[in-house]
C-alpha positions in Angstrom: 39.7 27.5 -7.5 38.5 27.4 -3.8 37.2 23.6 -2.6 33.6 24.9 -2.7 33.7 25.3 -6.5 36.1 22.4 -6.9 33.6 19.9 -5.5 30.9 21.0 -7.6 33.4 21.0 -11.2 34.1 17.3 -10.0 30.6 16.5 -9.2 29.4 17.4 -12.6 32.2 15.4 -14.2 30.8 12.2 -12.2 27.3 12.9 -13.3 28.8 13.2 -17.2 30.4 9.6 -16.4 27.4 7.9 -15.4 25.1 9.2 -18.4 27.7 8.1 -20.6 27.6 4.6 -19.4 24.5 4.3 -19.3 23.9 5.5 -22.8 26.6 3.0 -23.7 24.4 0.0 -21.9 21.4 1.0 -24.0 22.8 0.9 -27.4 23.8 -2.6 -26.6 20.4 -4.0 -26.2 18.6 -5.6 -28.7 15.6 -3.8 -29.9 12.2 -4.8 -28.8 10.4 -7.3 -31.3 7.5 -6.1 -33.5 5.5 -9.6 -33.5 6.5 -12.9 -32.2 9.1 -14.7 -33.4 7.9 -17.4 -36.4 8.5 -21.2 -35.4 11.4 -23.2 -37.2 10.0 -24.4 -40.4 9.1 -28.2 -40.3 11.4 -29.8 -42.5 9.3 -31.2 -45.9 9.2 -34.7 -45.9 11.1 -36.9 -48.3 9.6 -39.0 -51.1 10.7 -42.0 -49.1 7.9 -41.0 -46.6 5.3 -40.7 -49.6 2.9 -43.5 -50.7 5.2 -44.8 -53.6 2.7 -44.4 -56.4 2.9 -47.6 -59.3 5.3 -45.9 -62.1 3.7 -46.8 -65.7 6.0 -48.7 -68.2 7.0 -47.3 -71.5 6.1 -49.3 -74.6 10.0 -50.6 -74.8 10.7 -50.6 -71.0 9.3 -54.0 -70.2 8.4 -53.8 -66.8 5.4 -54.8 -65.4 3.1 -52.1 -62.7 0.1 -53.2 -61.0 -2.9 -51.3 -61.7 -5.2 -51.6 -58.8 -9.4 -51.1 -59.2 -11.2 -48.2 -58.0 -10.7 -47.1 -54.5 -14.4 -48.4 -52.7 -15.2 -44.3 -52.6 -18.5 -42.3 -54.7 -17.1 -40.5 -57.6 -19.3 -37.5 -56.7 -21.2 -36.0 -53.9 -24.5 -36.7 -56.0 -23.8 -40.2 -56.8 -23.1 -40.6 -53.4 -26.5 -39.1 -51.8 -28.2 -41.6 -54.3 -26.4 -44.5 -53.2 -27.0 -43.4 -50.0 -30.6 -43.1 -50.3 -31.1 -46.0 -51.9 -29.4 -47.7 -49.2 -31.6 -46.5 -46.5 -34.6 -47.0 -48.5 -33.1 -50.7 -48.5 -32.8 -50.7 -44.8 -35.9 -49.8 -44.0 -37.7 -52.4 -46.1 -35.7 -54.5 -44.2 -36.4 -53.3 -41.0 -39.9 -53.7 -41.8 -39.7 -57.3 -42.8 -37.4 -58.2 -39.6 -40.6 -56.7 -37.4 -43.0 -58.2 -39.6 -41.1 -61.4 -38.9 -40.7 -61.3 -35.4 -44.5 -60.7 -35.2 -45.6 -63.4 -37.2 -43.2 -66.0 -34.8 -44.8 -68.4 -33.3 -44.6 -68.5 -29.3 -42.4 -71.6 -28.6 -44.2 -72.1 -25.5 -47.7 -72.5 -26.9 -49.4 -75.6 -27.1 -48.5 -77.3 -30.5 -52.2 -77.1 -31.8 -52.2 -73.0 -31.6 -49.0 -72.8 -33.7 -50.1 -74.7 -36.6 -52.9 -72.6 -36.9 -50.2 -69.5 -37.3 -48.8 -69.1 -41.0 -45.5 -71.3 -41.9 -44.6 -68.2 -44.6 -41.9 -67.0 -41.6 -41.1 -70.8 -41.3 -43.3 -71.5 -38.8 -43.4 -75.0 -37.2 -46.6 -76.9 -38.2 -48.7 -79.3 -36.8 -46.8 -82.7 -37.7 -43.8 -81.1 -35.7 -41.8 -80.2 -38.9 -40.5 -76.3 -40.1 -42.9 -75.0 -42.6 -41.8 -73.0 -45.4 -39.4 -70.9 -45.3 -39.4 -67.0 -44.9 -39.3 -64.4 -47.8 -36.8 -66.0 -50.5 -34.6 -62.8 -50.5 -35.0 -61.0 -47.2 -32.6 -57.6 -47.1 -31.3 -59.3 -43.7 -31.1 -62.7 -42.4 -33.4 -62.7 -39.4 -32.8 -64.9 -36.7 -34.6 -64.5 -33.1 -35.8 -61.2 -34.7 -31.8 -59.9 -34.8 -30.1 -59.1 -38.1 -27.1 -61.4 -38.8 -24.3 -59.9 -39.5 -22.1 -59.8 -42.6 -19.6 -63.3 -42.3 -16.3 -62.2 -40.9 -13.5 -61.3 -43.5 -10.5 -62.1 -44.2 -9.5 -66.0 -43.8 -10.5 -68.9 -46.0 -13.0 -68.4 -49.0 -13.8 -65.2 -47.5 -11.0 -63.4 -47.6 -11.6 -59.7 -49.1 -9.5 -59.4 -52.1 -9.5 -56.7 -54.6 -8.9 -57.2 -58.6 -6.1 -55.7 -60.2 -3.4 -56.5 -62.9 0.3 -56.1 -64.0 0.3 -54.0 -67.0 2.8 -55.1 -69.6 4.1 -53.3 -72.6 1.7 -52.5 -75.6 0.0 -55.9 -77.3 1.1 -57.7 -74.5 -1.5 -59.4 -72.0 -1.0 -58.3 -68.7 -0.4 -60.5 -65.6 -3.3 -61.3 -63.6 -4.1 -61.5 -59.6 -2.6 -65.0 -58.2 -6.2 -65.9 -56.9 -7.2 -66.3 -60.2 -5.2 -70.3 -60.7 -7.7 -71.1 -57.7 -10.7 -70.6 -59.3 -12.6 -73.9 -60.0 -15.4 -74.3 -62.5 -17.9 -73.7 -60.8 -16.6 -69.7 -60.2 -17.7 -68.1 -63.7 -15.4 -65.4 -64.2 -13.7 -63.6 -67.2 -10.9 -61.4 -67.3 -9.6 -61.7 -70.9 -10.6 -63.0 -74.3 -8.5 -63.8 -77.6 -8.0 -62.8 -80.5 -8.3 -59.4 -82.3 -11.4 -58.2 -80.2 -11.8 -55.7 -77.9 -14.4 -55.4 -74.9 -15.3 -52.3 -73.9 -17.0 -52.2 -70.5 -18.7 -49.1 -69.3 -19.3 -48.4 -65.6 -22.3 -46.2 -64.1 -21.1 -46.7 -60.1 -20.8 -42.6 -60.0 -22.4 -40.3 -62.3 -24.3 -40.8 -65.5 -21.9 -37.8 -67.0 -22.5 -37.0 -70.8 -25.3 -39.4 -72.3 -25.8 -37.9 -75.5 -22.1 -37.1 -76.7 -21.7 -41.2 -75.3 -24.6 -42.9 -77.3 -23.8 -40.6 -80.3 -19.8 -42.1 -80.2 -20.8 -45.8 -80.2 -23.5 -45.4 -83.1 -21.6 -43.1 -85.2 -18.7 -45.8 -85.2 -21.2 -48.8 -85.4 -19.8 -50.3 -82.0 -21.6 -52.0 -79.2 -20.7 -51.8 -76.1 -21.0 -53.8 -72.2 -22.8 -51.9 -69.5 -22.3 -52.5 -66.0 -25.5 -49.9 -64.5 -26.1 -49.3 -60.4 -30.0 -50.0 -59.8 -30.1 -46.2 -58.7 -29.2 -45.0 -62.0 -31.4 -47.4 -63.6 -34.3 -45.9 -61.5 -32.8 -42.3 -62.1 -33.1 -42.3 -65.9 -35.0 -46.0 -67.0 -35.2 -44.1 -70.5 -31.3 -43.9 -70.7 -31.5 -48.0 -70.6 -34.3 -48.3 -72.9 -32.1 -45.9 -75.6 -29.1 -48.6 -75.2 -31.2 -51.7 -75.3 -32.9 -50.3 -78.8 -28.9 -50.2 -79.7 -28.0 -53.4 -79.5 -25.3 -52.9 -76.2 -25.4 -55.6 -73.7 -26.6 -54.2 -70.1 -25.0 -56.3 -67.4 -26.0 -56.7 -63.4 -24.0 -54.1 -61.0 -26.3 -54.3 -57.6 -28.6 -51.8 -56.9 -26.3 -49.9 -54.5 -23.0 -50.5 -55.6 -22.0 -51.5 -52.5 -18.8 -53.3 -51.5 -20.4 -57.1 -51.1 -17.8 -58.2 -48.7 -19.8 -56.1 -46.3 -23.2 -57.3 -47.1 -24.3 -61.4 -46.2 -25.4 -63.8 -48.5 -29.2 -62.7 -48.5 -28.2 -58.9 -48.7 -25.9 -60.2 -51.7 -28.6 -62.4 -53.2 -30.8 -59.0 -53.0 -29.3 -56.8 -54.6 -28.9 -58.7 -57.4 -31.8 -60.5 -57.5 -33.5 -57.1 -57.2 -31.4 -55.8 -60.4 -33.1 -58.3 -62.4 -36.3 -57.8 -61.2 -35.7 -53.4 -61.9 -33.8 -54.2 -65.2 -37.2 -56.2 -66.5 -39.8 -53.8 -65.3 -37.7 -51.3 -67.1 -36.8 -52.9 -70.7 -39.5 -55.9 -71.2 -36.3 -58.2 -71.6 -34.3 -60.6 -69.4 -31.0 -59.4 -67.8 -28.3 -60.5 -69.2 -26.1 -63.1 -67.2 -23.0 -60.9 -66.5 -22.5 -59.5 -63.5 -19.4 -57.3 -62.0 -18.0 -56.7 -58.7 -18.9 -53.0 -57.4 -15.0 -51.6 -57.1 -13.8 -55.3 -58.0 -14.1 -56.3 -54.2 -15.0 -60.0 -54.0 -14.3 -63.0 -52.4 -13.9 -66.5 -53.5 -17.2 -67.3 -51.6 -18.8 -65.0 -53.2 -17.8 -65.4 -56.8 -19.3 -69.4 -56.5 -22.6 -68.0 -54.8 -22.9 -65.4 -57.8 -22.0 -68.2 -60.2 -24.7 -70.3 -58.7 -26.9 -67.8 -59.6 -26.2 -67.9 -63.0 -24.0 -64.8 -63.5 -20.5 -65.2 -65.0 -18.4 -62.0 -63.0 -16.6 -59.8 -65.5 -13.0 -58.4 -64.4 -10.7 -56.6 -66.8 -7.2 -56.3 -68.1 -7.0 -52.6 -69.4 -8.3 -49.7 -66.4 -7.1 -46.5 -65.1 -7.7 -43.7 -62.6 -10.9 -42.1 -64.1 -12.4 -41.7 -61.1 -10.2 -38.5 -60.5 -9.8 -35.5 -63.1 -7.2 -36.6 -65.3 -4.2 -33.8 -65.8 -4.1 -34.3 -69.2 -7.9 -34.0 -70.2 -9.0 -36.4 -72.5 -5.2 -37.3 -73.8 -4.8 -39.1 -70.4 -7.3 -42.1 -71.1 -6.4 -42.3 -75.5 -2.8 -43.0 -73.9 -3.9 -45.4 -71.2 -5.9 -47.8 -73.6 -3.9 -47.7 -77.0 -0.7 -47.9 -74.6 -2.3 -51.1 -73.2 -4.5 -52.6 -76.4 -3.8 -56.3 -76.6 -5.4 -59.4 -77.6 -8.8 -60.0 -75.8 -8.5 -56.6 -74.6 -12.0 -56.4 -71.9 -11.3 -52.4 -71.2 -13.2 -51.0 -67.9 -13.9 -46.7 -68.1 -16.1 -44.9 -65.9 -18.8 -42.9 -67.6 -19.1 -40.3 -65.1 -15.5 -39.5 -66.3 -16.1 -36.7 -68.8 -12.5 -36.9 -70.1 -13.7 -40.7 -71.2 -16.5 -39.3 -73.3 -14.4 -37.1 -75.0 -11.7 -39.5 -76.0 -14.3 -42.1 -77.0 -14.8 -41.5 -80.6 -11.0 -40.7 -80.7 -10.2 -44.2 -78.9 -12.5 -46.0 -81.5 -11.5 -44.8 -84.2 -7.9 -45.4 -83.0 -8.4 -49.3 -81.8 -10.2 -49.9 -85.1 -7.2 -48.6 -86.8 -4.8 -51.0 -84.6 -6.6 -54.3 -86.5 -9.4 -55.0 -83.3 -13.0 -55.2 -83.7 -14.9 -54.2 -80.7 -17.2 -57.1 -79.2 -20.0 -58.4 -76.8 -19.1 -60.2 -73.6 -21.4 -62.4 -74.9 -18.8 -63.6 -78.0 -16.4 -64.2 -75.3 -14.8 -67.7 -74.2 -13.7 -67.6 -70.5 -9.9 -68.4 -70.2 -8.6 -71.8 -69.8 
């Protein structure tokens, strides 16, 4: 082999060396990704992060769970649009007044013979120096200066916001009730729980009317009478509805005419809506409303429950509830369970008749509670608890 050809045999064997590492290199390289590599997964929080949701007790367990009212939400999206409107219908008629008010003010800086001659119905000052009348009796808002006042701040003293609720005790057993209840004097009418072998059922039309006719057929076919608590709105939205339940013999009770959270609202707004109630429930049936009234969602205030008292009302609570404002998993199993697991002495029940698993359990529930030795009852057989 002469150098010539020797060179080029260990030329080629060089070149061979070099592809074969580089070959080598590629086959250690990680192949290119086909879409983007997915995050670490969050890890799933623990049930000690969760809202710890009240347990129920068993018929032999013994414990007590608090069972809180409704949630100050609309059951529906309708209901809500109604409550909504009638709210703003509200507001405007106050709005009205309030400018009707500031116009009829007497300039303060008049002589004293020009603002007698200007009408004391907005309390105008009259001519011996003294206020005249006062304004409207029930204005939507307190006017002052031509401002609305607003709602009395919340929270300390006899104003303090507080929600009803109760501890639910095992079957035939009366619950535990809310600690504000041993500071309630005379002169705050409220009932909560009766004696005896009677029940109370209450029925609430804050949401949705639901199911009318399979309801009034339930309570006639079983001879029972019943308690209604009715937002104004859905008196307005079907008077015919009250008429039918009047004609029955079931006591219709004051619920506002926009089942709004009071605590919210100021004492004229409060008087209002109540006062209107009455006015709507009389144009509608002929009759006088009866004097029972209930908190919208069982918001109240100490405050509050004198000034409703000192309008006569007595404010009904409860000692049996439960979450019909949501679809119960059960269907209409879910509230039988909930009252006959619960049915005690005095029993005042609160369901919601937009639930439509209510209306289907009703019969079954009456038939049941009749069965269990209790008569069903008017709020107005009821003694308030001593």
């Amino acid at each position: 082999m002469n150098n010539k050809t020797k060179a080029t045999w260990m030329l080629a064997a060089a070149l061979s060396l070099m592809l074969a590492a580089c070959g080598n290199e590629r086959t250690a390289e990680p192949p290119a990704p086909t879409e983007s590599p997915k995050p670490a997964e969050t890890p799933k929080q623990t049930d000690s992060k969760k809202p710890v949701e009240t347990k129920k007790p068993t018929e032999s367990s013994g414990d007590s769970s608090v069972v809180p009212a409704p949630p100050v939400t609309s059951v529906n999206s309708e209901s809500a649009k109604d409550a909504k409107a009638e709210k703003e219908k509200e507001t405007k008629e106050a709005k009205a007044k309030e400018t009707k008010a500031t116009k009829d003010k007497p300039n303060m800086s008049e002589p004293a013979d020009k603002q007698s001659q200007q009408s004391g119905a907005t309390g105008a000052v009259s001519d011996n120096g003294k206020a005249g009348s006062s304004g409207p009796k029930n204005p939507a808002a307190a006017v002052t200066d031509g401002k609305t006042k607003e709602p009395p701040a919340t929270g300390t003293g006899d104003r303090k916001a507080v929600s009803w609720y109760y501890m639910k005790k095992p079957k035939g057993q009366v619950p535990n009730f809310p600690a504000e209840t041993k500071s309630f004097t005379k002169d705050m009418k409220a009932l909560w729980v009766g004696t005896g072998k009677k029940v109370y059922l209450t029925i609430d039309t804050g949401g949705p009317l639901g199911d009318i006719d399979t309801l009034v057929k339930s309570l006639k076919d079983n001879k029972v009478k019943a308690n209604f608590f009715i937002a104004g709105y859905n008196v307005k939205k079907n008077p015919d509805f009250i008429r039918t339940l009047v004609a029955d013999g079931h006591l219709i009770a004051n619920h506002t005419m926009t089942h709004t959270d009071m605590n919210t609202q100021t004492d004229e707004q409060v008087r209002k809506e109540i006062e209107d109630y009455a006015k709507l429930y009389k144009d509608v049936t002929g009759k006088d409303i009866q004097p029972y009234f209930r908190f919208p969602y069982g918001r109240y205030n100490t405050h509050l429950l004198k000034m409703v008292s000192d309008m006569g009302y007595t404010s009904v609570f409860w000692s049996t509830a439960m979450r019909d404002w949501e679809p119960r998993k059960n269907g209409a199993e879910d509230p039988y369970n909930d009252i006959m697991n619960n049915l005690h002495d005095g029993n005042i029940i609160l369901m919601h008749q937009g639930s439509p698993e209510n209306i289907q359990a009703l019969d079954k529930i009456i038939k049941a509670v009749k069965k269990a030795g209790y008569e069903f009852a008017l709020l107005s057989d009821i003694e308030p608890p001593k």
